[in-house]
N, C-alpha and C positions, 0 to 999 in steps of 0.2 A: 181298497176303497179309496176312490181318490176324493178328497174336501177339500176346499178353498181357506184360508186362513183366516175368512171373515165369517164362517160356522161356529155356530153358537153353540158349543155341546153344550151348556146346561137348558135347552130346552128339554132333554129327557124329563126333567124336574118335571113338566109339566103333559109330558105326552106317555111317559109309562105307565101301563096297566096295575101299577102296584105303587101309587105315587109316594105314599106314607113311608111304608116301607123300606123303597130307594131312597127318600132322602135320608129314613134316619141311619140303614147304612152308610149314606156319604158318610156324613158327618161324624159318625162314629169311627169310619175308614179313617177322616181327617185329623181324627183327636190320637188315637191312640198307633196307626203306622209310624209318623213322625217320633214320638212320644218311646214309644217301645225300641224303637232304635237306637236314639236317644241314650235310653236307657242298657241297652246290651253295649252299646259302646264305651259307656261310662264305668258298670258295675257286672256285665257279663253276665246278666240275665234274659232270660227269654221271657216271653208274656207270663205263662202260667207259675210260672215260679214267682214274678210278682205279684199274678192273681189272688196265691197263696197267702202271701205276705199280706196283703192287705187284707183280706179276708181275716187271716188271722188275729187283725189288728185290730177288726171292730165285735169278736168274739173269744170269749176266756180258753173255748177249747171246742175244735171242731174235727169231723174226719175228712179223711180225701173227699168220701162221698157228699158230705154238707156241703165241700168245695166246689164239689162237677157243678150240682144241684143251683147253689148261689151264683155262680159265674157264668153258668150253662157252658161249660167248655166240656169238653171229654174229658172221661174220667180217669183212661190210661193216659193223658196229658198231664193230667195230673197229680197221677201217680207218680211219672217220670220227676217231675217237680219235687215230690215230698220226698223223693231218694236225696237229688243236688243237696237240697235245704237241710237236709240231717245231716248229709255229709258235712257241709258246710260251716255250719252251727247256728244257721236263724232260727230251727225248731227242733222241739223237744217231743218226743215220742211215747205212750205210753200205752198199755193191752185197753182194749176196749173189754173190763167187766162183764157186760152183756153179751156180746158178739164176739168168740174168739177170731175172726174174720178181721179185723178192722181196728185198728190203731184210732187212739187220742192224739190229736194232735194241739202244739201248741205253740205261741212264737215265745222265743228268746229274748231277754236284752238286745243282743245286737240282732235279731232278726230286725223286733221292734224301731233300733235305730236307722237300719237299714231304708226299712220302709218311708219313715217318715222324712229321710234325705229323698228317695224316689219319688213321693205322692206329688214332690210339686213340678215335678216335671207334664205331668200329664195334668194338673189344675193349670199350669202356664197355659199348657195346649189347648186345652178348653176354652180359658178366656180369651185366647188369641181367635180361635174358632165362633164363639160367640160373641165379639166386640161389636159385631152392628147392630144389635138387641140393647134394648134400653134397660135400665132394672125393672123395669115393671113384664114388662115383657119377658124377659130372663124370668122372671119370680111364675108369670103363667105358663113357659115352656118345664119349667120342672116340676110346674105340679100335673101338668100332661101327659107330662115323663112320666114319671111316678104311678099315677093312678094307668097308662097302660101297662107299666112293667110290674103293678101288681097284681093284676090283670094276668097277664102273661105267665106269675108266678101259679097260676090255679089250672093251667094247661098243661095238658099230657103233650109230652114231645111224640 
């Protein structure tokens, strides 16, 4: 495809069939590629391992499958994760009572510490991401956020 250097590729913003959608992939492409690299170079993790982390950070005690569910990532992803992480020692393991199938999971002290050095890597990225937004405007994109990704949480994949 030959293009001129004076092509605007972010007209897509406004000419693709799914406009919402592509943008808030961009920006979510924009927040967390950066951010996650970032982070595997710093501490040698990959996405879903700190999906874990955090995840486990705003819950007492979860399984893989709470984790797939929450993060909508795969669930062999994050399986692979909860092996690294035990090995490791950010979480602690425990039989799920109810379901011989299925482990309790839970974070560590140092999981816990781990996390809260990573979290601001990707809050850097974000504000960097959203710095031409005013707070009022930031304050209406999250509640937009929000009420579709609750939304979204009531949807069969």
């Amino acid at each position: 495809m030959d293009r001129s250097d004076d092509t605007d590729l972010t007209r897509i913003f406004d000419t693709i069939e799914y406009p919402e959608a592509y943008r808030i992939t961009y920006l979510a492409n924009a927040i967390v590629f950066p951010a996650y690299a970032e982070i595997k170079r710093d501490f040698g993790l990959v996405r879903a391992e700190y999906i874990l982390l955090a995840c486990l950070s705003h819950f007492d005690v979860l399984t893989a499958q709470d984790v797939a569910r929450i993060s909508r990532r795969p669930r062999n992803t994050i399986s692979r994760a909860v092996h690294r992480m035990l090995h490791d020692g950010y979480l602690d393991r425990a039989p799920d009572p109810s379901d011989g199938r299925q482990s309790k999971l839970k974070i560590t002290p140092n999981g816990r510490a781990l996390h809260e050095k990573i979290s601001g890597y990707l809050s850097r990225r974000q504000d960097d991401v959203l710095a031409a937004l005013s707070a009022d405007e930031r304050a209406t994109l999250g509640a937009l956020l929000k009420k579709a990704a609750l939304n979204s949480a009531k949807l069969d994949d």
